[in-house]
N, C-alpha and C positions, 0 to 999 in steps of 0.2 A: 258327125259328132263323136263315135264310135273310136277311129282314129286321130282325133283330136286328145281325145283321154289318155289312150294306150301312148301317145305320143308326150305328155304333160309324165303322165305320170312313170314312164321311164329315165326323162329329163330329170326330173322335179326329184325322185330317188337316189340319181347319179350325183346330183348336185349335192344334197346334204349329207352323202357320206362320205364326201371330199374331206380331207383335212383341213384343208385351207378354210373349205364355213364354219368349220370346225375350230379352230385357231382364230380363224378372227372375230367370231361370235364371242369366245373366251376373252379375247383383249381386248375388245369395243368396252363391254359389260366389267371387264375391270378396270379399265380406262373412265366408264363412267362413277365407280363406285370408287375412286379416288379424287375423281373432280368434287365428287359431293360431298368426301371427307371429308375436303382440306378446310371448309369453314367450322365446321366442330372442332377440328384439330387449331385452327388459328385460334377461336374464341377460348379453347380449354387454355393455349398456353397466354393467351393475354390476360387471362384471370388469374394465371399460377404468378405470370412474370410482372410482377410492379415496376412502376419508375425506377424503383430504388434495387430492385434488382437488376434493372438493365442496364445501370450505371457504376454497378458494385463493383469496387476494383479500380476505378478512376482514381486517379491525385489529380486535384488542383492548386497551383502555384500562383495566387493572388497579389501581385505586385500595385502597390501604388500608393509609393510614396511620398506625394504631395497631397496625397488625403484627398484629390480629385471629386471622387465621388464616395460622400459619406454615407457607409451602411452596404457597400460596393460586396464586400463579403459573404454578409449575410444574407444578401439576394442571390446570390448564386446558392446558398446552400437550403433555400429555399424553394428554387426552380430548377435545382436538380436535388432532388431526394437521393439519401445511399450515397454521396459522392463526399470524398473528403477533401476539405479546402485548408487550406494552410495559408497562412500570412506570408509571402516572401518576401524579398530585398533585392533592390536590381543588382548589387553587389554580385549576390549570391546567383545570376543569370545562370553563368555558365555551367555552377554545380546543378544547378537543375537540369541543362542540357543533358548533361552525364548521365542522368536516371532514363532519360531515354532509350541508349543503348541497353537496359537490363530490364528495363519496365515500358511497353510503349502503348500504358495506359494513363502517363502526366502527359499536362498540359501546363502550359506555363499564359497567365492572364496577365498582361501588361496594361496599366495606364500612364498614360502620359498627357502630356500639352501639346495642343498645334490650333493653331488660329483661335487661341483663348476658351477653344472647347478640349475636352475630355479626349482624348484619342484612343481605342483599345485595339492591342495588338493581343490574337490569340494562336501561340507557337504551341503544334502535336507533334507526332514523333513522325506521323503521315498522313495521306490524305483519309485514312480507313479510319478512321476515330471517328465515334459515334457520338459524341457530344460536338454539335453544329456549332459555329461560330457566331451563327444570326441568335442560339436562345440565350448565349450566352451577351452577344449585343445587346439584346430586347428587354432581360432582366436590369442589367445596367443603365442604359440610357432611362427608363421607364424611373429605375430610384434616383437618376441625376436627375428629371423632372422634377420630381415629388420636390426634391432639396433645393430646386429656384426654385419654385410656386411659393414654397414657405417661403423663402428668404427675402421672397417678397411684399409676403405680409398674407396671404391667402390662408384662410382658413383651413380646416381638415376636410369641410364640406365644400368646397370648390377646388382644393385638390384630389378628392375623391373623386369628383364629376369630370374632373381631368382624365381619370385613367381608366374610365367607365369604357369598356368593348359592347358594343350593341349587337345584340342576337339576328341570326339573320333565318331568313329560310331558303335555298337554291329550289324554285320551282319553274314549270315545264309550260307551254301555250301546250303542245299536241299530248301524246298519249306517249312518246316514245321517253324510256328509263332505262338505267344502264342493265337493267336484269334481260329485259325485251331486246336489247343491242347486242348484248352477250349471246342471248342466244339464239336470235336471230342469227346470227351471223357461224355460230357455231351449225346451226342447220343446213343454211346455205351450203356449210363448206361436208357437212355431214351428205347431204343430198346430193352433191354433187360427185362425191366419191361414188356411192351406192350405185346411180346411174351410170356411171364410169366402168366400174368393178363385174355390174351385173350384164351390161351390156357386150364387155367382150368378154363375160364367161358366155353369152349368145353366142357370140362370131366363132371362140374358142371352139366349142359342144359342135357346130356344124363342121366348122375346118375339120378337126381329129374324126367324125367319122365320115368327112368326105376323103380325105386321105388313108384313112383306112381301110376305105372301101366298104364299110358300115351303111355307108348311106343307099348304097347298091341295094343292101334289102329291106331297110326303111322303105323307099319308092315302092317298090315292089308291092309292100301293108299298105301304105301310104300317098296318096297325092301330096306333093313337093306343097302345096298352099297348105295343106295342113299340117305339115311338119313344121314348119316356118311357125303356124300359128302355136301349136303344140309346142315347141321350143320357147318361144317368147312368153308364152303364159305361164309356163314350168320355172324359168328362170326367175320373170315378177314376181312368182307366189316366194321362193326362195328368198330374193329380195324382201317384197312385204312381210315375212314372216320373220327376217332379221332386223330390218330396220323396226318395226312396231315393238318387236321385242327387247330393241335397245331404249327407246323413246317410254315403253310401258315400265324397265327397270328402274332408270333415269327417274321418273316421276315418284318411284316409290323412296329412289334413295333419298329424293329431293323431301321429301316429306317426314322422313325418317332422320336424317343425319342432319339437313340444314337448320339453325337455329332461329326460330322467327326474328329475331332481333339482328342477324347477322346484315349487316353494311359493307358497302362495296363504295371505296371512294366516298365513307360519307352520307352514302345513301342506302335506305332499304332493302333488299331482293324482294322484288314484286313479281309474280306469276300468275298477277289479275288477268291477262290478255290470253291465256293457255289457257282458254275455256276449251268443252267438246268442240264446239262448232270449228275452232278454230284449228285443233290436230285433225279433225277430220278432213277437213280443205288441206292442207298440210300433206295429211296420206293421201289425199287424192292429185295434186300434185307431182308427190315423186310416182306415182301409178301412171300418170299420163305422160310427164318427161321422160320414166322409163322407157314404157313402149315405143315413145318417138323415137329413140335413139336405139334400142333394140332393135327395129324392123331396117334400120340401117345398117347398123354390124350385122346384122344377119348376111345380108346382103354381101356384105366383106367375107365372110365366112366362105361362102359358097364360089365365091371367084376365085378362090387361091387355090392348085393343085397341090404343092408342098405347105407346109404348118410354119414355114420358115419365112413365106413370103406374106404370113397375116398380119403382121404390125403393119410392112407397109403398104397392104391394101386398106388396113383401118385407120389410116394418116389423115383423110380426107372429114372422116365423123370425129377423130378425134381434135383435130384443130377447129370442126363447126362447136366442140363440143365447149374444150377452153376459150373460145374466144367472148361465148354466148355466158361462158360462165365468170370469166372475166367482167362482163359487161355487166351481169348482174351484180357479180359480188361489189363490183367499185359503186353502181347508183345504190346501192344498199347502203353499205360501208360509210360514204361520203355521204350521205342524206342527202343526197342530189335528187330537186322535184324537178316539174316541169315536164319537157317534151321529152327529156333524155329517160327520164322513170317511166312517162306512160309506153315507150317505144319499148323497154326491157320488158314491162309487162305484160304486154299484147305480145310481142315477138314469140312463138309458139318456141323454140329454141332457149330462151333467155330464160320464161318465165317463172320453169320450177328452180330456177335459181334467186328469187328474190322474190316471187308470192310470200313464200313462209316469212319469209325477213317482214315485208309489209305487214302482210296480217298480225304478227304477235306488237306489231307498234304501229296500228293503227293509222296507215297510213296509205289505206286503198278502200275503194268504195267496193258498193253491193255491185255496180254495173259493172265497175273495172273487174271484179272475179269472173263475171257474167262472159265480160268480154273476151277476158285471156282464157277460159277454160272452152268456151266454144270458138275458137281458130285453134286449138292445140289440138281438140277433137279431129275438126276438120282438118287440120294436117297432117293429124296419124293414120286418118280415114286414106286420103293422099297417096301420104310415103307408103303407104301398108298395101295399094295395088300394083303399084309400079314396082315395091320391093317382090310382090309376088311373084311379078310375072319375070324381073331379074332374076328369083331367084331360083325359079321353075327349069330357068334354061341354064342357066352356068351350075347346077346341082352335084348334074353328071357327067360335067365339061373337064375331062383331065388331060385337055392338051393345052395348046397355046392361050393364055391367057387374053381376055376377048374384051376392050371396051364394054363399057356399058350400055352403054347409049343400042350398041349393035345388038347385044343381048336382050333390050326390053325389044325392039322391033326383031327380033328372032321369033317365027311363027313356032307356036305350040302344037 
């Protein structure tokens, strides 16, 4: 145990007076603290910026001179606030083209006739004009209604029941909302980096000082099974102590700068599903996906005599690593259930990449965590003897690079 420590805690030292946890600690944490800005900042300026400011500076050029559609004007300067409309002349078409080149804030509204109805043409200077063509359809055709309905003899109260919009609500059968989608998926892809990043600062930490010749008196302190372990638990704590503390600021900023009222598409931001129970499974997750892929870069680490040939000895964990996470993110991503979700789940590989996803949208039982967390166990249990006894023997191998398969049968 003794060498487990001395071995943790010179790893565990090395690692956070790196720059690099240093630098990325710093731009996770302001990365987070701009994501949770941006809805204070949307809400402040949708309160500063009215209709009629967003439209301020528009000309409109109201053409329609068979009296088409009566009151055709006045609806527009009704459903666009701020905006100035003017009566034009189709004479006078082209001079209004003209103001385009000095202003390419007109619009020119044409009515006309075709098949006995209204026809509206709306000419901008380009596609980038912020006045749609469909609100400015919508206000129009809605007052050409109103003007049959009377013409036909219909009251104000059955033309008003004409143009009644019925309230709706967009609701859900399961648990899953877009706040639980976002961040779900922001996890995934968050967890899946961590596990990535932490794992070959493992492989890294052992290459540099097997190449160094460092590890020469490591062994020495140390049995090769305790370094291994003493390195993986040094780097996780590094890890859990980065990732918790991105995930602990995140929640403050969330609470702090997002405004309860703030809607995404319409809808709410809900963080009902981001109970304890749920980051706690969550951290324990990226704790168990770490280690599994830890005790294989390790592995990598230790095979390599030069520092030059460690990406492609770490080729092999890292294509188990994207394909598993791949796997996840798409049954995630896609709400894909069935055989395809419970296979990402269980798969000891896959599963710290879409547990979190599941669990914040409610879309995995008490058995399925039951199930994916005890095969992750047992396969870290696994990978974690075979990786020993690998990496006992290619530790202090600095000649010809040796299969593996030769090395775990290499007598100790």
């Amino acid at each position: 145990m003794n060498q487990i420590k001395t071995i943790f805690a010179y790893t565990f030292r090395d690692a956070v007076r790196k720059k690099a946890f240093k630098i990325s600690t710093v731009i996770m944490l302001l990365l987070v603290l701009v994501l949770t800005l941006l809805p204070k900042v949307i809400s402040a300026l949708s309160e500063e910026d009215t209709e009629a400011a967003f439209y301020e500076g528009y000309t409109i050029y109201y053409i329609d001179d068979q009296n088409l559609i009566d009151g055709g004007l006045n609806a527009l300067v009704a459903i666009l606030p701020g905006i100035t409309v003017n009566s034009g002349e189709q004479v006078k078409f082209d001079e209004y083209k003209v103001e385009f080149e000095e202003d390419k804030n007109t619009i020119i509204v044409t009515v006309t006739e075709k098949d006995k109805l209204p026809f509206i043409t709306v000419t901008a200077a380009n596609f980038m004009s912020q006045i749609s063509p469909e609100i400015i359809t919508e206000a129009l055709s809605k007052t050409y209604t109103v003007n049959s309905l009377k013409a036909m003899g219909l009251d104000e109260t059955a033309v008003a029941i004409s143009q009644i919009q019925l309230n709706y609500n967009y609701d859900f059968v399961g648990n899953m909302n877009i706040s639980g989608y976002s961040v779900g998926i922001l996890l995934t892809m968050l967890i899946f980096f961590a596990i990535y990043y932490y794992g070959y600062g493992v492989s890294m930490s052992v290459a540099t000082e097997k190449t160094s010749r460092v590890m020469e008196t490591l062994v020495v302190s140390a049995k090769p099974s305790r370094i291994l372990i003493g390195k993986c638990l040094a780097m996780g704590a590094v890890g859990l102590l980065q990732f918790s503390s991105i995930i602990a600021f995140a929640a403050i900023c969330i609470k702090a700068f997002i405004p309860d009222d703030f809607t995404i598409m319409g809808m709410p931001i809900s963080f009902s599903a981001f109970t304890p129970q749920s980051a706690i499974l969550i951290i324990l997750y990226f704790i168990l996906g770490y280690s599994l892929y830890a005790v294989l870069n390790s592995v990598c680490g230790a095979s390599v005599s030069k520092i030059e040939d460690l990406n492609s000895a770490m080729m092999p964990v890292m294509l188990i690593a994207l394909i598993s996470f791949y796997f996840g993110y798409v049954s995630a991503a896609t709400g894909a259930g069935g055989t395809l979700a419970k296979i990402a789940m269980y798969l000891p590989f896959s599963s710290p990449f879409i547990m979190p996803f599941q669990l914040l949208n409610g879309n995995v039982g008490v058995l399925d965590v039951i199930i994916s967390i005890i095969l992750m166990v047992i396969f870290i249990i696994f990978f974690t003897l075979i990786s020993i006894r690998i990496y006992s023997a290619s530790v202090l191998n600095y000649g010809k690079k040796q299969k593996l398969w030769i090395l775990y049968k290499t007598k100790l």
